[in-house]
Rosetta silent file (secondary structure, phi, psi, omega in degrees, C-alpha in Angstrom):
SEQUENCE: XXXXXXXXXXXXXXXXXXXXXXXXXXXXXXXXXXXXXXXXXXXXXXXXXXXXXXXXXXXXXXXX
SCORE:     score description
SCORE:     0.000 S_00000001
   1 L     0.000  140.734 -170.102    0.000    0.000    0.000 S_00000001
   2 E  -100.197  140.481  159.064    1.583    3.665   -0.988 S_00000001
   3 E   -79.754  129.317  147.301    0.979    6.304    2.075 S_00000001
   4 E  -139.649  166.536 -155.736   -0.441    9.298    1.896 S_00000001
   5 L   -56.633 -174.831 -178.730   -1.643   12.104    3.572 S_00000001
   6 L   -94.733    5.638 -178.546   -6.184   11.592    4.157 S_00000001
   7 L   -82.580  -73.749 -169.566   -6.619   14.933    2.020 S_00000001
   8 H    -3.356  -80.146  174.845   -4.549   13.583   -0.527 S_00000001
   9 H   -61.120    4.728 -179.956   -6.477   10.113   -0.400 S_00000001
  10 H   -89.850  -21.822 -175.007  -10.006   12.063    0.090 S_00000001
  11 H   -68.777  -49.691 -139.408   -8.959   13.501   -3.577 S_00000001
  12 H   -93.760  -14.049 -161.335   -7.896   10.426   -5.035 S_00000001
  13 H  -109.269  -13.024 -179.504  -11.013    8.260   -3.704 S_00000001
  14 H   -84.606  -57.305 -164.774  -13.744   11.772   -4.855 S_00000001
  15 H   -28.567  -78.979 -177.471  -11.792   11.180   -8.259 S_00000001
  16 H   -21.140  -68.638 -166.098  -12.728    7.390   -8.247 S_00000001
  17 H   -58.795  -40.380  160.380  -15.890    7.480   -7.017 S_00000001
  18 H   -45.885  -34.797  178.427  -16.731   10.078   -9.639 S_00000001
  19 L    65.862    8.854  176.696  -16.302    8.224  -12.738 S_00000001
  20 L   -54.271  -40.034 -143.674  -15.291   11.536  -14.505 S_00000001
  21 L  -172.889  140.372  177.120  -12.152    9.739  -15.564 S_00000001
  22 L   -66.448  164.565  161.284   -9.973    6.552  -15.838 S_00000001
  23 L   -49.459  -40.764 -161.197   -7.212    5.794  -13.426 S_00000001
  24 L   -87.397  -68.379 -168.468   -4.600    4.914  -15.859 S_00000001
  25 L   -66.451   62.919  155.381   -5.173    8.716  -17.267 S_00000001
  26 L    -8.722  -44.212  170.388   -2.774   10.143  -15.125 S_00000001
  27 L  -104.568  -16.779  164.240   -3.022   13.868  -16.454 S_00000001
  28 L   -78.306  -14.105  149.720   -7.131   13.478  -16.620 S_00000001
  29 L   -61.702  -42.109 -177.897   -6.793   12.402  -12.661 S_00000001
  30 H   -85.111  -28.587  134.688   -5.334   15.649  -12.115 S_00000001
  31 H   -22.122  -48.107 -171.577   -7.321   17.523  -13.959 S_00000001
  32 H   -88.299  -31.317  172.862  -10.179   16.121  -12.733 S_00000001
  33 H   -63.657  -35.453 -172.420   -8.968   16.648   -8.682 S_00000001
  34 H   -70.446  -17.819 -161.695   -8.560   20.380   -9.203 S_00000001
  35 H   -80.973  -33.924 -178.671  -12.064   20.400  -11.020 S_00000001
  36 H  -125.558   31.101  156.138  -13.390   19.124   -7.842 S_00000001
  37 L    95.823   23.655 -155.803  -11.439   20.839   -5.581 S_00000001
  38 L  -126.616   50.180 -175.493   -8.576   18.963   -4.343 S_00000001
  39 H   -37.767  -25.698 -176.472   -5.452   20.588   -5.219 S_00000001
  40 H   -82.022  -33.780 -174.587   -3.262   18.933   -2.830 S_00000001
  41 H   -66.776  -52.035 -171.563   -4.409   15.381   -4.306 S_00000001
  42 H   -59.172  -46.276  161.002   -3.260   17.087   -7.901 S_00000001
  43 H   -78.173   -8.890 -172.332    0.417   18.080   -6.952 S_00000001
  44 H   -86.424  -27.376  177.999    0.989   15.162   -5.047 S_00000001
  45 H   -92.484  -26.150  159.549    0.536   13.161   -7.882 S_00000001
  46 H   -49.059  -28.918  173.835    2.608   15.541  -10.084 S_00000001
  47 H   -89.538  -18.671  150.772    5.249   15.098   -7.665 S_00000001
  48 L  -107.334   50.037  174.032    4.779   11.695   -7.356 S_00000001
  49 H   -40.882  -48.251  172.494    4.175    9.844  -10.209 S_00000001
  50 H   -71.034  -43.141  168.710    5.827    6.495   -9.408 S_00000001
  51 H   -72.458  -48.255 -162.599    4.076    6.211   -5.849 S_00000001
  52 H   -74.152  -63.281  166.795    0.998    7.409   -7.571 S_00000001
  53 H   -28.852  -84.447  167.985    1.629    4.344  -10.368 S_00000001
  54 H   -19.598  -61.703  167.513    2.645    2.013   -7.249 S_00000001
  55 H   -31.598  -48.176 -140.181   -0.981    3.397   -5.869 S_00000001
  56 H  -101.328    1.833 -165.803   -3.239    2.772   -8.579 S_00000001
  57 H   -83.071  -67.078  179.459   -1.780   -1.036   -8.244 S_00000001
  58 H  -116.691    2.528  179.743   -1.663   -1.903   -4.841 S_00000001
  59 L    80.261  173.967 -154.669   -4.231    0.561   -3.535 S_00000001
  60 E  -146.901  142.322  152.200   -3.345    3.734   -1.216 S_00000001
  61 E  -130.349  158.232 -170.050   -3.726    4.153    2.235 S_00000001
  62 E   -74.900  115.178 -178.022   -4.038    7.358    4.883 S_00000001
  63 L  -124.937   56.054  165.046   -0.832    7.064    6.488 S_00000001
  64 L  -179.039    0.000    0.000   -1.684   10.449    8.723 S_00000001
C-alpha cells in the first residue's frame, strides 16, 4: 500500500468514485482533482508519479 496524507487520499477516492475519468489517465486524474477541488491530491501526484503508479496497483492508504 503507498501512504499518503487523508486529504490527498479524500482527492484520489472523490476522483474514483466520480467516474469523470480513468485511473490509468494520469493527467485526466489531475485535472479532474482540481475540477473538484482537491489541489493537494493534484500536486501530489505531479510530484509523485511512481508512488501514484505504485498506488493505482496496490491501492493507497491514509498514512496520517
Amino acid at each position: 500500500m503507498v501512504k499518503v496524507t487523508k486529504n490527498v487520499l479524500d482527492g484520489l477516492e472523490a476522483v474514483r468514485s466520480s467516474g469523470m475519468v480513468n485511473m490509468l489517465d494520469t493527467s485526466g486524474v489531475i485535472r479532474c482533482a482540481e475540477k473538484l477541488g482537491f489541489a493537494e491530491t493534484a500536486n501530489w501526484i505531479r510530484e509523485n508519479k511512481d508512488a501514484y503508479w505504485d498506488g493505482v496497483f496496490v491501492g493507497f492508504e491514509s498514512g496520517s
